[in-house]
N, C-alpha and C positions, 0 to 999 in steps of 0.2 A: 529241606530242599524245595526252592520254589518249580512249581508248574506251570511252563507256555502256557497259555491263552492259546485256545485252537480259534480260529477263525470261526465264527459263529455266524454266518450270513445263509442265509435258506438254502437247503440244498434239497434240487428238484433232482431224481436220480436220472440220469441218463439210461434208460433200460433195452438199448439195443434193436438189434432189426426188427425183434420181436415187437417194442413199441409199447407204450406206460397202457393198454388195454388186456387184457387178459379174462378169457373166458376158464371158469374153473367150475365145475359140475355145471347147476342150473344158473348163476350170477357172475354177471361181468362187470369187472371191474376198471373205472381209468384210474391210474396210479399217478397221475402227471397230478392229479387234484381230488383222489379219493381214499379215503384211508377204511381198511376191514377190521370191525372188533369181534375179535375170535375169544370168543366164550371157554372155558376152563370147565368140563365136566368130568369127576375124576373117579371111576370104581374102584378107589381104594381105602384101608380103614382106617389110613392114617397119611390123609391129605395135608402135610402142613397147615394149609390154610385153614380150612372148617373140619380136621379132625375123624374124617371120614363120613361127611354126614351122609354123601350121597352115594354112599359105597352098596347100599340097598338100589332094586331095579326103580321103587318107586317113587325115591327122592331124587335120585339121578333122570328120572323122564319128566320131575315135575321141575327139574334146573332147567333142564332143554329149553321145557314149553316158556318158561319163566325168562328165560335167555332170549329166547327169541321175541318174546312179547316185550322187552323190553329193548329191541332193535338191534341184536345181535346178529352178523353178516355170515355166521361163521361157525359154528358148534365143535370141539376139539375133545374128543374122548378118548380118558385112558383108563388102563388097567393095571399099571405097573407101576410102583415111584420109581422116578431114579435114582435116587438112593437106596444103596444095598444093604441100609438099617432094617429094612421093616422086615428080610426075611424075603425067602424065595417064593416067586409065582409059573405054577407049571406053566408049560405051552398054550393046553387045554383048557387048563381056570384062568389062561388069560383068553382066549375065545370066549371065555362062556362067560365073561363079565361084560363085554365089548360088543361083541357080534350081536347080540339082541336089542343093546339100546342103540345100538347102528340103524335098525332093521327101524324100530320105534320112533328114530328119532327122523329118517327118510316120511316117515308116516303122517310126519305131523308138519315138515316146512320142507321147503325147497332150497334153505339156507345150504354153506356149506358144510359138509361133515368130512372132517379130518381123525384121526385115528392113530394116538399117541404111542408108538412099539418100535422096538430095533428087531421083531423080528417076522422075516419074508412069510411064514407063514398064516401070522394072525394077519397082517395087512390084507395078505389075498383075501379071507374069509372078510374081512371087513368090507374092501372095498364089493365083492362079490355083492355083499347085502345090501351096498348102496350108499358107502363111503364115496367122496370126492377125492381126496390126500391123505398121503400117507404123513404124518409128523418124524422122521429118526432122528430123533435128539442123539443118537450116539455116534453121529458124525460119519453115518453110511459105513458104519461097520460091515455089513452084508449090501456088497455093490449090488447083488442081486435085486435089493430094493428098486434099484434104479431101472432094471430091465421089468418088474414087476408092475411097478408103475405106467411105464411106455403101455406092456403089455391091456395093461387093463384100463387104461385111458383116463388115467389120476395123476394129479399133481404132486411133486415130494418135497418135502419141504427137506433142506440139507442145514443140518445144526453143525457147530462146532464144539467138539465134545474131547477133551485129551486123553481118557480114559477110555477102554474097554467097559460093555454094559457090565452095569450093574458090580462096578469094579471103584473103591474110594480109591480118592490120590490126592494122601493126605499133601499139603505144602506146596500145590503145585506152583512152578517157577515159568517165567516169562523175560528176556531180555527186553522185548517191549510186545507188550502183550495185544495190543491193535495189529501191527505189521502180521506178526503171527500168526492171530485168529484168520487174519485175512487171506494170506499163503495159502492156509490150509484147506477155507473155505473154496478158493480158487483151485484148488488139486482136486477136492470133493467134489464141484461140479465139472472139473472136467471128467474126472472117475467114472459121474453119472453118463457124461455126454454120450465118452466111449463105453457103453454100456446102451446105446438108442434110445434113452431118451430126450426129446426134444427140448430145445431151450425156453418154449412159452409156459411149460411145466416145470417148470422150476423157484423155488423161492427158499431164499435164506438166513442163516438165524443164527447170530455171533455167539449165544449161548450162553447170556449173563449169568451170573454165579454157575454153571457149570463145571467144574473142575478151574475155577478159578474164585480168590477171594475178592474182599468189597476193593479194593484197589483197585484192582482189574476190573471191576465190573463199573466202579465210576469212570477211568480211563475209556471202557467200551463206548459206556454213552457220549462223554464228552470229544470223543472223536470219531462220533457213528456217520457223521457224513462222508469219513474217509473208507467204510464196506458198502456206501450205498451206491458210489462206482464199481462195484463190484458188476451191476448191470441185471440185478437178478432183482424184483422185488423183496422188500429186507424187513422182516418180521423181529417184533423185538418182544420177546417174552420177560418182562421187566416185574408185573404185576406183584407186589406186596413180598418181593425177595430180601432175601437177608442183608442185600449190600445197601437197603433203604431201611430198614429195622436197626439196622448198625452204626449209619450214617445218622437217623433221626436217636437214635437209644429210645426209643417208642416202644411198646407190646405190639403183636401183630394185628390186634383189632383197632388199631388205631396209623395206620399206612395210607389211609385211602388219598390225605390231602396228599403227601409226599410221590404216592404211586401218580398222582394224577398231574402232577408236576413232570414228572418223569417221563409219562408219556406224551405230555404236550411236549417238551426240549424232545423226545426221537420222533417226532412228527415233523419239527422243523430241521432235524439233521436225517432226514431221508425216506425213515420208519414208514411202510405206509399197511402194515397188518399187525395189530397191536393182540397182545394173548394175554386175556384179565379175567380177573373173577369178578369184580365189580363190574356188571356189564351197564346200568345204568350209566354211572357216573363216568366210564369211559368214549359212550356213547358220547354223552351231552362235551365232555371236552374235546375228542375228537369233530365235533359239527361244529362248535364256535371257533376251533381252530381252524377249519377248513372257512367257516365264512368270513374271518377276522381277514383270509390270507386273498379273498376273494374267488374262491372256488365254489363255493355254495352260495345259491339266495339267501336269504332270512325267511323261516318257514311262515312268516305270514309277517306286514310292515302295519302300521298304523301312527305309530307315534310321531305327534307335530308332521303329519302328511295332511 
């Protein structure tokens, strides 16, 4: 069965009264021509990606510093897969993985710090120490998030998530899986709305491979300018996922050119906070994308001048 061709012409998001600028902790962002690489720091022992390397306090503060030194806008820490393979993480061992390199990681930049949990009570203890945003990839299961947030003067990022945390769903189905994610995101921020928090706090996140297969997750991207009217800036957590390991039949140490592909096409279909582990190399693609588009100088000119 062949696939339309979506319209692939630059989509600048229209982001509402609130306006493509957004203050979020200590950095402000314009979204009309500036895209955020939010760093991947993960207290878990079996991170996909690196296996758990930084699931220790001091390989996880030396990602931070490493993240950041290498120009990341953004720092993202969890303590939980979302995957309910690895085994249950209490309430408390997730606080006590989180909350101190929150604390550490406030210590060392004024970047942002977001803080990966579906649950209202680790977020508080996080943000308390000096988180910026809450991440709920399970799709505001606890709307309380959203008053927690207001409350405490952090941003939330709203994921779309078809499952309950920490809950597989095996085979999940989709008549068409864009329109859908998109509905749902749109009930999820207004859920948050009605719940007081404000719309410049808000940003969200279709939830590539989430309770969804590579199908769905190539349809995501290839029609990502159609959530980036959603009016919310639109985070795409794409970074080294299975529907690119799948699509390339590659090992996972070898994703970077495909991830880095990936996130330049959701930079021109809306994307404008990108969630990587490779923070160099999504840096450097995200700033030649931004200059190729005419949004940024060239960090210094010489040639044949």
């Amino acid at each position: 069965m062949s696939t339309p061709t979506p319209d692939l012409t630059l989509v600048v998001p229209d982001l509402g009264p609130s306006g493509p600028v957004r203050t979020i902790g200590a950095r402000t962002f314009d979204f009309s021509r500036q895209v955020a690489i939010m760093a991947i720091v993960n207290r878990t022992r079996d991170s996909f990606y690196d296996n758990g390397s930084t699931f220790d306090f001091g390989p996880a503060l030396r990602r931070v510093e490493e993240a950041v030194e290498q120009g990341a806008d953004w720092v993202d820490i969890g303590g939980v897969p979302f995957s309910p393979i690895a085994g249950p993480v209490s309430e408390q061992e997730e606080v006590e993985r989180v909350v101190p390199l929150v604390e550490a990681t406030r210590g060392v930049t004024d970047a942002v710090i977001s803080v990966d949990t579906f649950r209202a009570a680790v977020a508080r203890e996080a943000l308390r120490a000096g988180a910026d945003a809450i991440n709920d990839t399970s799709g505001l299961h606890d709307p309380t998030m959203a008053r927690l947030a207001q409350e405490q003067g952090g941003t939330l990022i709203v994921c779309h998530s078809k499952a309950a945390p920490l809950t597989k769903l095996p085979s999940p189905q989709y008549e068409d899986v864009v329109t859908e994610v998109r509905g749902v995101l749109a009930d999820r921020v207004q859920l948050a709305l009605a719940q007081g928090l404000a719309p410049e706090r808000i940003v969200v996140d279709p939830g590539h491979d989430l309770n969804k297969n590579t199908f769905h997750s190539l349809e995501i991207t290839r029609r990502l300018g159609e959530l980036a009217t959603l009016g919310y800036p639109l985070l795409a957590a794409v970074s080294n996922k299975d529907f690119i390991q799948e699509t390339l039949d590659l090992p996972k140490e070898r994703l970077l050119a495909g991830t880095t592909a990936t996130h330049v096409f959701c930079i021109l279909q809306g994307a404008r906070i990108l969630r990587v582990h490779d923070v160099a190399g999504a840096v450097h693609a995200a700033r030649m994308t931004e200059s190729i588009l005419g949004w940024r100088p060239p960090a210094r000119t010489g040639h044949n001048l």
